[in-house]
N, C-alpha and C positions, 0 to 999 in steps of 0.2 A: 504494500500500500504506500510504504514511502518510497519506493522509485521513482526517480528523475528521467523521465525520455526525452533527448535535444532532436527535433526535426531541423533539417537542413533545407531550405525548399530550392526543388530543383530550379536549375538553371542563374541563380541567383546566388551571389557570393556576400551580398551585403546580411539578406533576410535569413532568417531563423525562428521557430517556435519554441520556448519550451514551457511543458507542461507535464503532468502525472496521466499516466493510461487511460487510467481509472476518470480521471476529469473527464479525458478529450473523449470516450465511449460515452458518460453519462451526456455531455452536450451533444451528442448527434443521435444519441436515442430519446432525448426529450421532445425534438423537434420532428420524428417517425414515429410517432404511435399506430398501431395497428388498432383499430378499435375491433371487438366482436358483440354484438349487443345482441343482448341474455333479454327479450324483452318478454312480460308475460302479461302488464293489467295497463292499466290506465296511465302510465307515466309514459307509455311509447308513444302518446302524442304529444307530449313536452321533448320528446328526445326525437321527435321528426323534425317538430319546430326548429329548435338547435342547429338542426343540417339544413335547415331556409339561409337563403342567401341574407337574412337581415342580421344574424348572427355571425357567419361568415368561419365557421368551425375551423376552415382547411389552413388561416393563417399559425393556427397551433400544428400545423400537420397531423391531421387527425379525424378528417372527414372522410377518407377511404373505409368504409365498413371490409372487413374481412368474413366472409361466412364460413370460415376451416379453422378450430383453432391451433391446428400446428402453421398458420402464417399469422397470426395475430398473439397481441402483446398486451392488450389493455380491454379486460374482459368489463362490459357494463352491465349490471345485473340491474334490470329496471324493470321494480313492480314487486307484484308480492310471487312468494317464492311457499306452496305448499309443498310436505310432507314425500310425493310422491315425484316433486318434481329436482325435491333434495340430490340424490345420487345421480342425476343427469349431470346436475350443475357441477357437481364434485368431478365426474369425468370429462365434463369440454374444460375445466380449470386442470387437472392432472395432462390430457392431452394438450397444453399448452406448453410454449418453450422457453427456459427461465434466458434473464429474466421474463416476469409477468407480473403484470399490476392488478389492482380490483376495482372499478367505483362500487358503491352501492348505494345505488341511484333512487333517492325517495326514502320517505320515511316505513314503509312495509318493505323495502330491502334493506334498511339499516335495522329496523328492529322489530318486526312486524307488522306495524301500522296501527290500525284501531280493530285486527282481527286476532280477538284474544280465544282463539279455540286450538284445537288437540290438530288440527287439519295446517293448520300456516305454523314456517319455522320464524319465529321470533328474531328474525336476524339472521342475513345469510354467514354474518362469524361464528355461525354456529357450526356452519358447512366449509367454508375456506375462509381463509384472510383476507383482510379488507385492507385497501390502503388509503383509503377518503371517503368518507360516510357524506354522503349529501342530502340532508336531512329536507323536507319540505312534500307536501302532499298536493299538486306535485309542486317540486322544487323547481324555482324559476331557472331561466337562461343563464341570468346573469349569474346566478348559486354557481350553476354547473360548469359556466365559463370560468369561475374563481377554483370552483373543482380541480377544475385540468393545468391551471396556472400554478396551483398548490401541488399537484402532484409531479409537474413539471419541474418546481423549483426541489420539488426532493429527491429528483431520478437525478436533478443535477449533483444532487450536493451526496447522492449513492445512501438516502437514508432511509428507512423502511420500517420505523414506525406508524403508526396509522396518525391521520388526521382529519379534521369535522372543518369543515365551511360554516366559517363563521357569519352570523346576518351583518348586513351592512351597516345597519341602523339598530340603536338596542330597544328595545318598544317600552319597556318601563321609561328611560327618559322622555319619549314623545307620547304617553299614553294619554296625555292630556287634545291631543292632537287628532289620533286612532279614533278616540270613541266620544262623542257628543250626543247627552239624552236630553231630551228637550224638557221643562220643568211643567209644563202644564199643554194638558191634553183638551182643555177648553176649546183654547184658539191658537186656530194655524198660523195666523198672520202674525206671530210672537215669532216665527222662524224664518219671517222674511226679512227683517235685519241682519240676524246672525250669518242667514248665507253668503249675503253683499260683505259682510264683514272677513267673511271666510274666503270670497274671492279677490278681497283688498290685501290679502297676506302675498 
């Protein structure tokens, strides 16, 4: 790991690189991901969206879906993940080639979701390892865009602990913002100032 490699670049007597192996493979596999998406419920149309041109996925390299996973590298488990469909998952993750990444894409592939029965696994860490939990039902663009920027800055740095997308914004500080009830149910016209007020912000 502490190996020094000096590149000499051809044709050139002045230029030279040097860097660690280990660096210069983690920069050129951060910017080729293979994606293979693991899709099953409702998050595969937040993660179609994603690959719309308004997102623009392929600037991370990364918009090539792979449908084999001995050619792909960065497996997306998106949506909920039953019981039966546990050992599928387990073997397109075993048939992949290291290295290999995990999202788990939404909140029923990070931890079940809100199906608390005998039938859904609680989290696909239950089945493989995860290396970015993108929590959200479904979790926006922007989450998953922060996803792959996150797991990008750790393929750089060769680290392989897991990590959670954090929200942008913390909502106990704007909660005052999020939710407005209105104090009397009399009369409407008590909320037509407040609106003009709300669009004077």
């Amino acid at each position: 790991m502490g190996d020094v490699t000096t590149l000499t670049l051809e044709g050139s007597e002045k230029g030279f690189a040097t860097t660690r192996l280990e660096d210069l493979l983690g920069w050129a596999r951060k910017y080729s991901l293979f994606a293979y998406p693991f899709i099953t419920a409702c998050c595969g149309m937040e993660f179609m969206a994603l690959n719309s041109p308004r997102f623009d996925l392929a600037r991370f390299g990364a918009e090539a879906p792979r449908f084999s996973p001995r050619q792909s590298d960065l497996l997306w488990v998106v949506g909920t993940i039953s019981q039966r469909q546990g050992p599928v998952l387990k073997r397109i993750y075993e048939q992949m080639m290291e290295p290999k990444w995990v999202f788990a894409f939404g909140t029923c592939a990070s931890s079940g979701g809100f199906y608390d029965n005998y039938t859904t696994v609680p989290g696909i860490d239950k089945i493989i390892p995860v290396d970015v939990y993108i929590p959200g039902c479904p979790p926006r663009p922007e989450a998953v865009l922060d996803a792959l920027m996150l797991l990008q800055d750790k393929i750089g740095r060769t680290e392989r602990r897991p990590g959670v997308v954090k929200p942008r914004i913390d909502p106990i500080e704007h909660v005052k913002e999020l939710v407005q009830l209105r104090r009397s149910a009399h009369d409407p016209s008590e909320l037509v100032p407040r609106l003009h007020e709300g669009n004077r912000k």
